[in-house]
N, CA, C and O atoms as a Tripos MOL2 file, in Angstrom:
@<TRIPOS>MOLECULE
protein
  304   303    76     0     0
PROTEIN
NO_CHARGES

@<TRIPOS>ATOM
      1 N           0.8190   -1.2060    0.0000 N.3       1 UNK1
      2 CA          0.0000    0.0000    0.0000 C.3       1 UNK1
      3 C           0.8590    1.2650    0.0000 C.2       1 UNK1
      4 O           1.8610    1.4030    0.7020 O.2       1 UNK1
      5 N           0.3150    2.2890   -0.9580 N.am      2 UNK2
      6 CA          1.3880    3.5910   -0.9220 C.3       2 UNK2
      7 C           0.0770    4.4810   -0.6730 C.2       2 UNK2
      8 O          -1.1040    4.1620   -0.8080 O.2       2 UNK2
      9 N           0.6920    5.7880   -0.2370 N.am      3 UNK3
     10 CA         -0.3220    7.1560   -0.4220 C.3       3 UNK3
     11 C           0.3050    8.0590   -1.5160 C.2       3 UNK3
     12 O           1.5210    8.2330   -1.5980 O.2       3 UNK3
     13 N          -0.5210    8.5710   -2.2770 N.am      4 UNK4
     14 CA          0.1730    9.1800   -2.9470 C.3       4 UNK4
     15 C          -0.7310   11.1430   -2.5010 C.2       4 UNK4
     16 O          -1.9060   11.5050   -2.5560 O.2       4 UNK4
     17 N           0.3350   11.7630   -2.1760 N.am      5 UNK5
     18 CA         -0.4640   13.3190   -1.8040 C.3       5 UNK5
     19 C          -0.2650   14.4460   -3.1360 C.2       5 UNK5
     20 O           0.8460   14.6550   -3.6250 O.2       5 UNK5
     21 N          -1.1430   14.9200   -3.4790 N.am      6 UNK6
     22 CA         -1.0070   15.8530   -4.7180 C.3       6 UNK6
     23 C          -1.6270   17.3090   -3.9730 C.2       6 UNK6
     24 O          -2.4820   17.3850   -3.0910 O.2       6 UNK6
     25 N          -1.1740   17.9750   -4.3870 N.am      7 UNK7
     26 CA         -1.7720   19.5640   -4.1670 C.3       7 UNK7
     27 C          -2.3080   20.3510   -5.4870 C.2       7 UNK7
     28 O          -1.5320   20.9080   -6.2640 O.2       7 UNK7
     29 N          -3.5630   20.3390   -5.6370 N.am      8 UNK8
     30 CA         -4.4160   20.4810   -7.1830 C.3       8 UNK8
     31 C          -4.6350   22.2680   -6.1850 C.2       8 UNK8
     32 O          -4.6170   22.7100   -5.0370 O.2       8 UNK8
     33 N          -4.8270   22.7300   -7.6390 N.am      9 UNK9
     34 CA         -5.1290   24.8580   -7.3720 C.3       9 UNK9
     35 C          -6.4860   24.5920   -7.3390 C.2       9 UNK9
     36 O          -7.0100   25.1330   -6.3660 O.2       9 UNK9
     37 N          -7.5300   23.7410   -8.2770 N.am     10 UNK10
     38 CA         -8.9150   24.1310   -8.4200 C.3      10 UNK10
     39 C          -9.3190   22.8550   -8.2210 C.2      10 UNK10
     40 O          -8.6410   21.8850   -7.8810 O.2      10 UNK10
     41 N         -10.7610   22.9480   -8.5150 N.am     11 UNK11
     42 CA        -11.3620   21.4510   -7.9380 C.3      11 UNK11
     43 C         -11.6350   20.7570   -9.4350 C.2      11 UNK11
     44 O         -11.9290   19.5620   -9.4190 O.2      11 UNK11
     45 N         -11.5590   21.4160  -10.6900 N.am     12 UNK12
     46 CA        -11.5510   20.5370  -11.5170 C.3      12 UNK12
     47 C          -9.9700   19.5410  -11.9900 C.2      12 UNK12
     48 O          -9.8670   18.4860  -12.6170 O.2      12 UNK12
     49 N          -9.2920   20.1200  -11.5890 N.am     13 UNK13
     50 CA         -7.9190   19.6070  -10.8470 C.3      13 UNK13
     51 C          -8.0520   18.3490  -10.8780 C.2      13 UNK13
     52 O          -7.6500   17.7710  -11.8880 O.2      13 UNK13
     53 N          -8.6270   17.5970   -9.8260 N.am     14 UNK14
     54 CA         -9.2400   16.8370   -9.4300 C.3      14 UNK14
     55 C          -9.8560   15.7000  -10.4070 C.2      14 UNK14
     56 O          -9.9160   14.5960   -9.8640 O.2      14 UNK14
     57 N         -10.1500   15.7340  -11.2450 N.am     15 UNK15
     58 CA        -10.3140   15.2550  -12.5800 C.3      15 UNK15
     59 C          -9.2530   14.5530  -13.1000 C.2      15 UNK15
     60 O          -9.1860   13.3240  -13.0750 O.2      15 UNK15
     61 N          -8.3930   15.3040  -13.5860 N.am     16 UNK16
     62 CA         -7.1440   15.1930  -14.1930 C.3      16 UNK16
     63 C          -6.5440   14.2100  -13.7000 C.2      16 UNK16
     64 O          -5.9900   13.3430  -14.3750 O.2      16 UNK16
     65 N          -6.6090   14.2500  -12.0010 N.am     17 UNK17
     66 CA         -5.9320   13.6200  -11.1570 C.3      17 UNK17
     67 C          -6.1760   11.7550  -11.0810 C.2      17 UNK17
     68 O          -5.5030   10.7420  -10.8940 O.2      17 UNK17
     69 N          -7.6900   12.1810  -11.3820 N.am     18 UNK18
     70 CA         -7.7880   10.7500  -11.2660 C.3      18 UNK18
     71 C          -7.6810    9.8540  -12.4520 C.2      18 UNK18
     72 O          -7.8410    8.6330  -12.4410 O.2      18 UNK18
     73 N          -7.3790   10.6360  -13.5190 N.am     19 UNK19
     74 CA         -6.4630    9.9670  -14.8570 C.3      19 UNK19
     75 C          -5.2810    9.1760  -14.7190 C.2      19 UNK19
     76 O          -4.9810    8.1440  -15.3190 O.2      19 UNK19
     77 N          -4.6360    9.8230  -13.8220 N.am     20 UNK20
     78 CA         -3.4850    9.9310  -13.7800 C.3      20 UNK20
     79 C          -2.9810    8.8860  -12.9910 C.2      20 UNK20
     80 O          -2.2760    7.9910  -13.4580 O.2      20 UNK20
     81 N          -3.3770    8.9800  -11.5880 N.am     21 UNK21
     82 CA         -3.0180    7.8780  -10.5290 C.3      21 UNK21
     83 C          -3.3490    6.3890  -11.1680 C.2      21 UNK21
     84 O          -4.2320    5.9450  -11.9020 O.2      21 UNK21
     85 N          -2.4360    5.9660  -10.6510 N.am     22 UNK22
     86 CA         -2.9180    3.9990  -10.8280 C.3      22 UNK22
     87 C          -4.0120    3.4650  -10.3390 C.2      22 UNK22
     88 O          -4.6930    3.6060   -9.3240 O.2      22 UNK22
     89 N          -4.0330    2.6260  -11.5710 N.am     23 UNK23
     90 CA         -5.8130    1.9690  -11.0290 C.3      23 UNK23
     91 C          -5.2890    1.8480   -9.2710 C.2      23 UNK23
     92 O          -4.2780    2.2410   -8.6890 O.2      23 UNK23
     93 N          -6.4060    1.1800   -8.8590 N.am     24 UNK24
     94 CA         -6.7390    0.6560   -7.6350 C.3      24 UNK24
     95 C          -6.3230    1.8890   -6.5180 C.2      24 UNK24
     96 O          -6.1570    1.8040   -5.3010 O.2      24 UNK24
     97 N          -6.2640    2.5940   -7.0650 N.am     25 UNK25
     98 CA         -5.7350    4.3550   -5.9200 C.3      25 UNK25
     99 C          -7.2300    4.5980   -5.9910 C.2      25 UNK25
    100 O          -7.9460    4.4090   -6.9740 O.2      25 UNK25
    101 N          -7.6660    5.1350   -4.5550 N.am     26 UNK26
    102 CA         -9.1650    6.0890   -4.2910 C.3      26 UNK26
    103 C          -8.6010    7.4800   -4.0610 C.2      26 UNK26
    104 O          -7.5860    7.7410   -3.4150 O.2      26 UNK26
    105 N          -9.2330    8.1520   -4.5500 N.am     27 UNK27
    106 CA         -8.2740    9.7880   -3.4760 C.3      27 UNK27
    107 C          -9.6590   10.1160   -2.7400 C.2      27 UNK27
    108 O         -10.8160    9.6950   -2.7240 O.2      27 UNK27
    109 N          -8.7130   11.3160   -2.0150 N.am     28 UNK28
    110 CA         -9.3100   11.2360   -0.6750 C.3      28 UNK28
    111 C          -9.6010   12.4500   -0.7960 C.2      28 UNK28
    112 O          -8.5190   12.9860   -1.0350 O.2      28 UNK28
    113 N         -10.6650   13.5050   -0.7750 N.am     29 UNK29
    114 CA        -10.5460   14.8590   -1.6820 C.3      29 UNK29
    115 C         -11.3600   15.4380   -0.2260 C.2      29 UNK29
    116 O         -11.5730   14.6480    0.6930 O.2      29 UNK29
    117 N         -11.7810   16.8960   -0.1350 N.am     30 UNK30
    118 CA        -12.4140   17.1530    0.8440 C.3      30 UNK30
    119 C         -13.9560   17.1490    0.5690 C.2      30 UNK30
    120 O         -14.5600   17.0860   -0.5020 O.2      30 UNK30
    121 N         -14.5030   17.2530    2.1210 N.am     31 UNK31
    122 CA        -15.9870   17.3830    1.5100 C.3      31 UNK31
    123 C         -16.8080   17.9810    0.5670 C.2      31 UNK31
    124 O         -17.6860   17.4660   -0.1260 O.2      31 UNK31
    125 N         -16.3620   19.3010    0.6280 N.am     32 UNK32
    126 CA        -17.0020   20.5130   -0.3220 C.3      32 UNK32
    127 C         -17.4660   19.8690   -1.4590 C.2      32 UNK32
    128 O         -18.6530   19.8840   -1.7830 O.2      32 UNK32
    129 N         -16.5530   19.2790   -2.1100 N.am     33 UNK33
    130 CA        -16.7270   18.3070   -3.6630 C.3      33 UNK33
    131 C         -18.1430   17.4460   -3.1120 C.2      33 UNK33
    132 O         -19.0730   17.7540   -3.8570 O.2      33 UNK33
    133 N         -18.4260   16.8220   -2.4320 N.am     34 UNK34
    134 CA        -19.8650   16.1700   -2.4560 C.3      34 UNK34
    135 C         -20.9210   16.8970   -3.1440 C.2      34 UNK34
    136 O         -21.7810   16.4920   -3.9260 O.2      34 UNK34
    137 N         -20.5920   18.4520   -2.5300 N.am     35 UNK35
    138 CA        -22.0550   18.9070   -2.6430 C.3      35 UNK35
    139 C         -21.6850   20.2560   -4.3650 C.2      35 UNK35
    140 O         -21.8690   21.4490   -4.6040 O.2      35 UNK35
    141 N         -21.2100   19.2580   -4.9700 N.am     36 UNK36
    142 CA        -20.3050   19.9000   -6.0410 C.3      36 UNK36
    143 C         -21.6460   19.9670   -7.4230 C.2      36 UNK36
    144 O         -21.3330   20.5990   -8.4310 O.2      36 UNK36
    145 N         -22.7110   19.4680   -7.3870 N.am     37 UNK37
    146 CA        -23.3920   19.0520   -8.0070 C.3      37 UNK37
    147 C         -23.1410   17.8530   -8.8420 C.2      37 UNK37
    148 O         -23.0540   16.8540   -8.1290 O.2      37 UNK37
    149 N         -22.9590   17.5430  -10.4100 N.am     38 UNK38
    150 CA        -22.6800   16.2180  -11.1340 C.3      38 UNK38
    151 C         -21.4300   16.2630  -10.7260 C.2      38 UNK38
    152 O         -21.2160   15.2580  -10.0470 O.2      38 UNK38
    153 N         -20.2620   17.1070  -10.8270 N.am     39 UNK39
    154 CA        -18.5270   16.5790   -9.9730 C.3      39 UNK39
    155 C         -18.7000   15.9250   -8.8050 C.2      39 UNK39
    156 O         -17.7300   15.1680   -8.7560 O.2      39 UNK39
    157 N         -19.6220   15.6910   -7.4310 N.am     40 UNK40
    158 CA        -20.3100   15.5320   -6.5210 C.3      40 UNK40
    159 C         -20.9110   14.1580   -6.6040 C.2      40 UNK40
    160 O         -20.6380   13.3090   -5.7550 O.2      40 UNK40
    161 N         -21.4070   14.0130   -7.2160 N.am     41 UNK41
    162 CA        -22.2000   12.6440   -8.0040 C.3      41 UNK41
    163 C         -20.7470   11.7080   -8.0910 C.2      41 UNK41
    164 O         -20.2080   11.0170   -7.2280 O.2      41 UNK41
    165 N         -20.3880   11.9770   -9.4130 N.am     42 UNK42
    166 CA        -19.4950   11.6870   -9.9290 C.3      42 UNK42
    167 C         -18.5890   11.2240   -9.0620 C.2      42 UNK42
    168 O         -18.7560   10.0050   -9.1050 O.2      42 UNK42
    169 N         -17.3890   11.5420   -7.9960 N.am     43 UNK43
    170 CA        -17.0280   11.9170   -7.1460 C.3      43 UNK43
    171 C         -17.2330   10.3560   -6.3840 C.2      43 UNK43
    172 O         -16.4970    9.3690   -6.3540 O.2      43 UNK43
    173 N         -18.7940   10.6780   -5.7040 N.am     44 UNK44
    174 CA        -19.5120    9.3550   -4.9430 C.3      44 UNK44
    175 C         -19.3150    8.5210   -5.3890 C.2      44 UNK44
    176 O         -18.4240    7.8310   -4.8930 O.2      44 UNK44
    177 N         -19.9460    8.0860   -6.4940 N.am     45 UNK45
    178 CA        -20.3910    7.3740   -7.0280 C.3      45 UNK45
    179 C         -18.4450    6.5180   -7.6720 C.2      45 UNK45
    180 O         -18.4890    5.3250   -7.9750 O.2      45 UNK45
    181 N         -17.5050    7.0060   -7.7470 N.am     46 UNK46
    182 CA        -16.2230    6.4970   -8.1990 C.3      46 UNK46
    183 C         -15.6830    6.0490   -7.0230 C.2      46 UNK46
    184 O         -14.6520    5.3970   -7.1890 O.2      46 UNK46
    185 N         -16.1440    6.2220   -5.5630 N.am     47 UNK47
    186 CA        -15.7790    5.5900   -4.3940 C.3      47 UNK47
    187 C         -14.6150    6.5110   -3.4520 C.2      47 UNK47
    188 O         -13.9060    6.2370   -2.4840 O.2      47 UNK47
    189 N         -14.8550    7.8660   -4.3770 N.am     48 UNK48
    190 CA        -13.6830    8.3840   -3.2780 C.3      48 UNK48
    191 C         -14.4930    8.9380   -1.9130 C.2      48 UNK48
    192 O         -15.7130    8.9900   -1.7580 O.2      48 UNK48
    193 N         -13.4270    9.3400   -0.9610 N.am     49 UNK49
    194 CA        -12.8170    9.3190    0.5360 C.3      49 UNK49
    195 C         -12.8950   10.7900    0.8410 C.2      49 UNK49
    196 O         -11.8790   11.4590    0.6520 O.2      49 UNK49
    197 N         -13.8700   11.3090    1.2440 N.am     50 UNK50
    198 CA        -14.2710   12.3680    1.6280 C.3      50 UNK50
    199 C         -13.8930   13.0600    3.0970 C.2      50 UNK50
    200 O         -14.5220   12.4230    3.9420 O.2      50 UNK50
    201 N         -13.2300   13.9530    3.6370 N.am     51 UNK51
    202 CA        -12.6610   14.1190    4.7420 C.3      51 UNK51
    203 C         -13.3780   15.8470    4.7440 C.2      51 UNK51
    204 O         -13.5090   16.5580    3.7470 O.2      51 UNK51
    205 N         -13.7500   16.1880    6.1420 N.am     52 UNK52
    206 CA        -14.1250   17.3090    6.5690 C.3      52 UNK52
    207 C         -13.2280   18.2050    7.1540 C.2      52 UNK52
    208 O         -13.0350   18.3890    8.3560 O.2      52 UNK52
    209 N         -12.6470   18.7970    6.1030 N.am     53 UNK53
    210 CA        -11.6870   19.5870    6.6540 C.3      53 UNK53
    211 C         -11.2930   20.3090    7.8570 C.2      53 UNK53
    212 O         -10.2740   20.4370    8.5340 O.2      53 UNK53
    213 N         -12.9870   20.9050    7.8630 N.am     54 UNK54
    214 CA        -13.0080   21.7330    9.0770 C.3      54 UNK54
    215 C         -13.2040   21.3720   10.6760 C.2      54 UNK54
    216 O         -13.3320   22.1750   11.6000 O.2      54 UNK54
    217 N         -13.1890   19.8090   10.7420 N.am     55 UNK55
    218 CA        -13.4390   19.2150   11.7160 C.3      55 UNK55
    219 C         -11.9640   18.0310   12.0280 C.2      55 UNK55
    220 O         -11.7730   16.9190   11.5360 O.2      55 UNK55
    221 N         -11.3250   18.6150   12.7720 N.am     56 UNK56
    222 CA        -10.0980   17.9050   12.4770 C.3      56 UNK56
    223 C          -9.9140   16.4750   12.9680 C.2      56 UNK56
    224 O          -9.0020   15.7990   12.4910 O.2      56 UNK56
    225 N         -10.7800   15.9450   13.9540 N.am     57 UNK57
    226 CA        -11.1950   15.0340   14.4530 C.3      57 UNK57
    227 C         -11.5980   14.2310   13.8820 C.2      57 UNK57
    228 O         -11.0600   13.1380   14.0620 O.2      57 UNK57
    229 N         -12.6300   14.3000   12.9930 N.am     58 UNK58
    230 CA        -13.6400   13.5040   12.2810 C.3      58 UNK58
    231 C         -12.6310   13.2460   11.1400 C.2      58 UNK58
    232 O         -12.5220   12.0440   10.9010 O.2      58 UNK58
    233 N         -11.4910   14.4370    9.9970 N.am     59 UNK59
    234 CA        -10.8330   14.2540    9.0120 C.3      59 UNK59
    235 C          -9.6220   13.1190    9.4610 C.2      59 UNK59
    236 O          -8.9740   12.4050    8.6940 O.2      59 UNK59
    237 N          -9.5240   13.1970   11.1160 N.am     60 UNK60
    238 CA         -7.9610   11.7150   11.0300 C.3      60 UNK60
    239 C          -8.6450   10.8260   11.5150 C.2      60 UNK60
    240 O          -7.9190   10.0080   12.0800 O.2      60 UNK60
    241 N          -9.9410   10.5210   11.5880 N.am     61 UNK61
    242 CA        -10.6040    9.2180   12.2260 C.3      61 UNK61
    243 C         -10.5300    8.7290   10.7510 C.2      61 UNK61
    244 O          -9.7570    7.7960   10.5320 O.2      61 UNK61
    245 N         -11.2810    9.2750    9.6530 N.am     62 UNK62
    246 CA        -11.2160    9.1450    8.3460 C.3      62 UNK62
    247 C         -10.6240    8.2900    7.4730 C.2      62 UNK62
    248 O         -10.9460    7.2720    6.8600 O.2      62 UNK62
    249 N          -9.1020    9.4000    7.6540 N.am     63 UNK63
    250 CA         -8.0940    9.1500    7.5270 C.3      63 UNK63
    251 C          -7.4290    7.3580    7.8250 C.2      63 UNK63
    252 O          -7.1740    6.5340    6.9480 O.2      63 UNK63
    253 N          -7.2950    7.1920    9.2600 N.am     64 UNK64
    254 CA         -7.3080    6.3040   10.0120 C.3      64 UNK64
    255 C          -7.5770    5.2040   10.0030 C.2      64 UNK64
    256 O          -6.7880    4.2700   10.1420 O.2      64 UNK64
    257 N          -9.3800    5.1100    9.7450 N.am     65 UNK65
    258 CA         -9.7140    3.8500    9.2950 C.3      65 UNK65
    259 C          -9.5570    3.2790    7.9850 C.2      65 UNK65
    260 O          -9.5660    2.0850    7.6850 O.2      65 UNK65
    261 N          -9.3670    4.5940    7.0130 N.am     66 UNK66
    262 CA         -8.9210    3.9280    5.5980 C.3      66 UNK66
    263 C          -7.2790    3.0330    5.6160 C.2      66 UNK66
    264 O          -6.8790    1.9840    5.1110 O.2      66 UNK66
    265 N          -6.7390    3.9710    6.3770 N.am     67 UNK67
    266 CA         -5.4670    3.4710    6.3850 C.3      67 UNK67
    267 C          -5.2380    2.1900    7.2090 C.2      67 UNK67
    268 O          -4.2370    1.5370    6.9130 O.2      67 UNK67
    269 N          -6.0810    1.7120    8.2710 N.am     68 UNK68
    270 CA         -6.4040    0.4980    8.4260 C.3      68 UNK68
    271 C          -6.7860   -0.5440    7.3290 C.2      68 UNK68
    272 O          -6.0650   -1.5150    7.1000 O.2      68 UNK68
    273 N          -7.7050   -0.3550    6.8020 N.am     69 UNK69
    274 CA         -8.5630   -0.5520    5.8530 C.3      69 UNK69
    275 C          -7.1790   -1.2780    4.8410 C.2      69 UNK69
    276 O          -6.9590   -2.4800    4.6980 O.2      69 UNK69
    277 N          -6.4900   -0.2620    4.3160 N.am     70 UNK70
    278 CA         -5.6660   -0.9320    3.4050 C.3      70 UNK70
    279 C          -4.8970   -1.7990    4.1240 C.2      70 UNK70
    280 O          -4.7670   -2.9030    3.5950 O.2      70 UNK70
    281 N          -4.1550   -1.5760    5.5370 N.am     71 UNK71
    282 CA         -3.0160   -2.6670    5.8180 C.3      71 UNK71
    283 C          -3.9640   -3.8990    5.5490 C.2      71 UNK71
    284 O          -3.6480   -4.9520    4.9930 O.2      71 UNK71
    285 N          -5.0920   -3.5710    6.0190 N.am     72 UNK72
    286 CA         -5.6690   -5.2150    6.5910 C.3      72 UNK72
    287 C          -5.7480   -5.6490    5.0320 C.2      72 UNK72
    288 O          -5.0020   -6.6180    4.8950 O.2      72 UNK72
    289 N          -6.3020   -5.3410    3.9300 N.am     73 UNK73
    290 CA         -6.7840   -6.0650    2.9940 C.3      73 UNK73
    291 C          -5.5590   -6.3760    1.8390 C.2      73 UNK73
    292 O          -5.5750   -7.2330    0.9560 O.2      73 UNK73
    293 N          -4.3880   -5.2810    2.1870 N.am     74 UNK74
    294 CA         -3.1670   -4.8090    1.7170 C.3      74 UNK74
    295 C          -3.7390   -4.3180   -0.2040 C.2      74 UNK74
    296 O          -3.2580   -4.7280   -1.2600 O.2      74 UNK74
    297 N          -4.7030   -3.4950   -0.0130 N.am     75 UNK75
    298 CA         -4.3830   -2.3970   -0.9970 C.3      75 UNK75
    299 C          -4.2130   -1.5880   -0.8790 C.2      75 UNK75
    300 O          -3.9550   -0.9880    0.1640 O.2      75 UNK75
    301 N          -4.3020   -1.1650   -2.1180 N.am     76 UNK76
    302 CA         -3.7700    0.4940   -2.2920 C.3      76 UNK76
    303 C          -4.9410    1.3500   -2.8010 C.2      76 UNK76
    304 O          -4.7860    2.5560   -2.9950 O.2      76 UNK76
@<TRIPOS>BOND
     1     1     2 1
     2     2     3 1
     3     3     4 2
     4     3     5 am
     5     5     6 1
     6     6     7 1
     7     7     8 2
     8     7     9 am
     9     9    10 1
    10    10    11 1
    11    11    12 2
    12    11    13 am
    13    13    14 1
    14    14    15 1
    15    15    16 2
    16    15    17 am
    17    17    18 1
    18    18    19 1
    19    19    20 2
    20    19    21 am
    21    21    22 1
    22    22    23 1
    23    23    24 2
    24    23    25 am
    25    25    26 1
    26    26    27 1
    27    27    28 2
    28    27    29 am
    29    29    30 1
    30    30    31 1
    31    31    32 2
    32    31    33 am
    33    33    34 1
    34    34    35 1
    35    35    36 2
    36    35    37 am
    37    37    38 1
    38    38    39 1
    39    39    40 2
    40    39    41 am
    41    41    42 1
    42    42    43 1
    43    43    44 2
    44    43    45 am
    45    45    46 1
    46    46    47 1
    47    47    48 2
    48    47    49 am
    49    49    50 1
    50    50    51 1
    51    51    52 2
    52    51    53 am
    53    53    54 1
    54    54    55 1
    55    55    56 2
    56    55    57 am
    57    57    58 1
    58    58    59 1
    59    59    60 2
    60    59    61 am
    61    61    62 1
    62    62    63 1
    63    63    64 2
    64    63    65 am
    65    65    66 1
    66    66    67 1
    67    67    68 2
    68    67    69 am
    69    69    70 1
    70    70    71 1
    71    71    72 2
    72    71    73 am
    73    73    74 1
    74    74    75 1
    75    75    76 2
    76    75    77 am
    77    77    78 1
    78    78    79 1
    79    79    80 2
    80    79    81 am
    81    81    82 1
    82    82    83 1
    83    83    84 2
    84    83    85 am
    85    85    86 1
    86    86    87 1
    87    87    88 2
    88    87    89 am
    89    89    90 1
    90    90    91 1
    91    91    92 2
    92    91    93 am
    93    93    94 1
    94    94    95 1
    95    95    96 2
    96    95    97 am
    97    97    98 1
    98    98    99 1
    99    99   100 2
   100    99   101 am
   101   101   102 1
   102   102   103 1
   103   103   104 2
   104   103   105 am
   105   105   106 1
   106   106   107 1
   107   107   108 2
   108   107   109 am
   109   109   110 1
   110   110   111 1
   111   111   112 2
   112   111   113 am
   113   113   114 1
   114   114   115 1
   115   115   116 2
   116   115   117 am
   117   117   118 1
   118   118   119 1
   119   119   120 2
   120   119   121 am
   121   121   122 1
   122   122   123 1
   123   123   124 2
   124   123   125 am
   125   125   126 1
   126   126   127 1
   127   127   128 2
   128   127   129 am
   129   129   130 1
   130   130   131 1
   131   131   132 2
   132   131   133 am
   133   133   134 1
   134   134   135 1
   135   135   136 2
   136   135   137 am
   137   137   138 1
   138   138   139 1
   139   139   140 2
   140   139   141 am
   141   141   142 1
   142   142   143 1
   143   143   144 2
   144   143   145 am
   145   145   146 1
   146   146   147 1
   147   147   148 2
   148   147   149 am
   149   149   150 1
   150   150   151 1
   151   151   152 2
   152   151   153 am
   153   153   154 1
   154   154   155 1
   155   155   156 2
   156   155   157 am
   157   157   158 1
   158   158   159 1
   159   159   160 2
   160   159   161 am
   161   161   162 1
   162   162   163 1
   163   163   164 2
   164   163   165 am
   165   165   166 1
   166   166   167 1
   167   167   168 2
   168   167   169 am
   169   169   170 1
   170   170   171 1
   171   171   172 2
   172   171   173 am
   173   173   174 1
   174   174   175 1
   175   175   176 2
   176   175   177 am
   177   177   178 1
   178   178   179 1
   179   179   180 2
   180   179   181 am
   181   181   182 1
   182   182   183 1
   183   183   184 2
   184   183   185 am
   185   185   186 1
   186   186   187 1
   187   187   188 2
   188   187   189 am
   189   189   190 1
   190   190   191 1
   191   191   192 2
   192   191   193 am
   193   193   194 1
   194   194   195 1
   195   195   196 2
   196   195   197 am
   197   197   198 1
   198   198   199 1
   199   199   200 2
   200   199   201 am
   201   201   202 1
   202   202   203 1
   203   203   204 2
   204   203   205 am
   205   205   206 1
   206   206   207 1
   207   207   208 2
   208   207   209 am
   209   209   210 1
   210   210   211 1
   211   211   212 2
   212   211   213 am
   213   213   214 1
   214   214   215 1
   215   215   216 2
   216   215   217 am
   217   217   218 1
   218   218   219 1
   219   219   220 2
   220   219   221 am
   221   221   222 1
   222   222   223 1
   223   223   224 2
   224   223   225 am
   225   225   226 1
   226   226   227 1
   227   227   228 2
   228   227   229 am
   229   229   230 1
   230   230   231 1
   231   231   232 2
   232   231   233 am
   233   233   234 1
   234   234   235 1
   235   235   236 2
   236   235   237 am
   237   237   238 1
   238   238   239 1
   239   239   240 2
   240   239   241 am
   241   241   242 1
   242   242   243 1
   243   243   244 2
   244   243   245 am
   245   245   246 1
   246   246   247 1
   247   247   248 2
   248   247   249 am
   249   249   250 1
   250   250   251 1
   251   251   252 2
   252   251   253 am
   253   253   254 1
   254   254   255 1
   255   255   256 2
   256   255   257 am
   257   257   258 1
   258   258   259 1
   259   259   260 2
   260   259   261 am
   261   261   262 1
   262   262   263 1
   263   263   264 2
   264   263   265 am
   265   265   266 1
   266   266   267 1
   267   267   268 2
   268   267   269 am
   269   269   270 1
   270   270   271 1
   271   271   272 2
   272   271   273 am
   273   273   274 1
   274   274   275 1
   275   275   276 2
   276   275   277 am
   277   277   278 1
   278   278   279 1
   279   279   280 2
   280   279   281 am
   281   281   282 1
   282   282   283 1
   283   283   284 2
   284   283   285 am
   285   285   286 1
   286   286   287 1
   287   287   288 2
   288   287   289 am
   289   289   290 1
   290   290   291 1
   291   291   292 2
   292   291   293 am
   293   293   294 1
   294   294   295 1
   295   295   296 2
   296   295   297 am
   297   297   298 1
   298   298   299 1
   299   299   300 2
   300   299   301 am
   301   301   302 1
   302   302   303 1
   303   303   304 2
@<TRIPOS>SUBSTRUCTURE
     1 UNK1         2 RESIDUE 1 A UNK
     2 UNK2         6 RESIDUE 1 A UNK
     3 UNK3        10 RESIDUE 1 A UNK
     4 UNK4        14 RESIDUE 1 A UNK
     5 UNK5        18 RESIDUE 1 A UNK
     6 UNK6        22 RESIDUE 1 A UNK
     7 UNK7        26 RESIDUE 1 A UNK
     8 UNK8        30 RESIDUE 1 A UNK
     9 UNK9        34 RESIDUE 1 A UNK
    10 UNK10       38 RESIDUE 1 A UNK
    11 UNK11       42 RESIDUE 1 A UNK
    12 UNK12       46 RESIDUE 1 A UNK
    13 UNK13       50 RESIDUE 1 A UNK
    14 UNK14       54 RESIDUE 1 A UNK
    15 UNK15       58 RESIDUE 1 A UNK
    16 UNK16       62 RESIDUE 1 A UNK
    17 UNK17       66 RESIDUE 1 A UNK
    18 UNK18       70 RESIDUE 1 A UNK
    19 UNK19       74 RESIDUE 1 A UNK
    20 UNK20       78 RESIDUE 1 A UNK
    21 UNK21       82 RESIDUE 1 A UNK
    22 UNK22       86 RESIDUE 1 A UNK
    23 UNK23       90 RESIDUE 1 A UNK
    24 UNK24       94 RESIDUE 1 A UNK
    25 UNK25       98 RESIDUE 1 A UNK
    26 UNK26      102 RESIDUE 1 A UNK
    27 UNK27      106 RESIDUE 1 A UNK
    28 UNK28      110 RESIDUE 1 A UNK
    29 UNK29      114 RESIDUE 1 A UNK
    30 UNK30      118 RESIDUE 1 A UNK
    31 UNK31      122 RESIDUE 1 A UNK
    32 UNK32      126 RESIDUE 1 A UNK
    33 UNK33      130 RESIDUE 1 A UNK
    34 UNK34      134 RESIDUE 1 A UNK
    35 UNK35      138 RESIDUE 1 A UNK
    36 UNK36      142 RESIDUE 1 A UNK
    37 UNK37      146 RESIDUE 1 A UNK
    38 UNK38      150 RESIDUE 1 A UNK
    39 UNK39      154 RESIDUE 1 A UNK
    40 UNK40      158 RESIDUE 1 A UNK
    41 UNK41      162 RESIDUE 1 A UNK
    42 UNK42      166 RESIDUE 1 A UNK
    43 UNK43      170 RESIDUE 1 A UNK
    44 UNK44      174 RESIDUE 1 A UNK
    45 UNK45      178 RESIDUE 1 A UNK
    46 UNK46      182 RESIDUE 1 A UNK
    47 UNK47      186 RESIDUE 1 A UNK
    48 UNK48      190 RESIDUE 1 A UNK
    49 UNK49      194 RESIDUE 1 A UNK
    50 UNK50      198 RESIDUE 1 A UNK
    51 UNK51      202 RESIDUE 1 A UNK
    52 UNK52      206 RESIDUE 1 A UNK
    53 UNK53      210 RESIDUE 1 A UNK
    54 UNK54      214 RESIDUE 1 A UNK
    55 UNK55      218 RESIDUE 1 A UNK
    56 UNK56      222 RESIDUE 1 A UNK
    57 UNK57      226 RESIDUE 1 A UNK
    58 UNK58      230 RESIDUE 1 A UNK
    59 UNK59      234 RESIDUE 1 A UNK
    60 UNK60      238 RESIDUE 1 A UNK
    61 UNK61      242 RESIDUE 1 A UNK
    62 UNK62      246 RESIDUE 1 A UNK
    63 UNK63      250 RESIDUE 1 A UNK
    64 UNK64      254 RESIDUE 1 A UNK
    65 UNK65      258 RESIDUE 1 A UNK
    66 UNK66      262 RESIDUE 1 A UNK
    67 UNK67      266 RESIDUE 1 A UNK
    68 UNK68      270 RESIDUE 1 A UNK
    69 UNK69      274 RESIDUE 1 A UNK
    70 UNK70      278 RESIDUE 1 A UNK
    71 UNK71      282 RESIDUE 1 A UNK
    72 UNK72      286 RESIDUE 1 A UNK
    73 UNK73      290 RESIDUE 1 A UNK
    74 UNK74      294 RESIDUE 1 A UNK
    75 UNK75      298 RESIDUE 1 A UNK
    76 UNK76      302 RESIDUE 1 A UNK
């Protein structure tokens, strides 16, 4: 299992990004994008990992259990 961290300027960014990374990678983007309208959809619906920025608690529990998540099943 690897993480891979990118720093995108805009949220269509984000797009691009997921061209790019290797299959079997989820990214982990912030909430805002949910309520993005069809990017939002879209988004869901591709299985990514939504973290609340503004709640720093809730973003490394998140965090945390995904990263559990992979040792145990050992993906990425």
């Amino acid at each position: 299992p690897y993480v891979i961290v990118c720093n995108h300027q805009a949220s269509l960014d984000l797009m691009g990004m997921v061209e790019v990374i290797p299959d079997r990678c989820v990214p982990i983007a912030k909430k805002e994008f949910m309520y993005m309208g069809t990017v939002g959809w879209a988004c869901w619906l591709s299985g990514m990992i939504f973290i609340d920025r503004h709640k720093r608690e809730d973003a490394i529990d998140v965090i945390c259990q995904t990263a559990r998540i992979m040792r145990r099943e050992n993906v990425r």
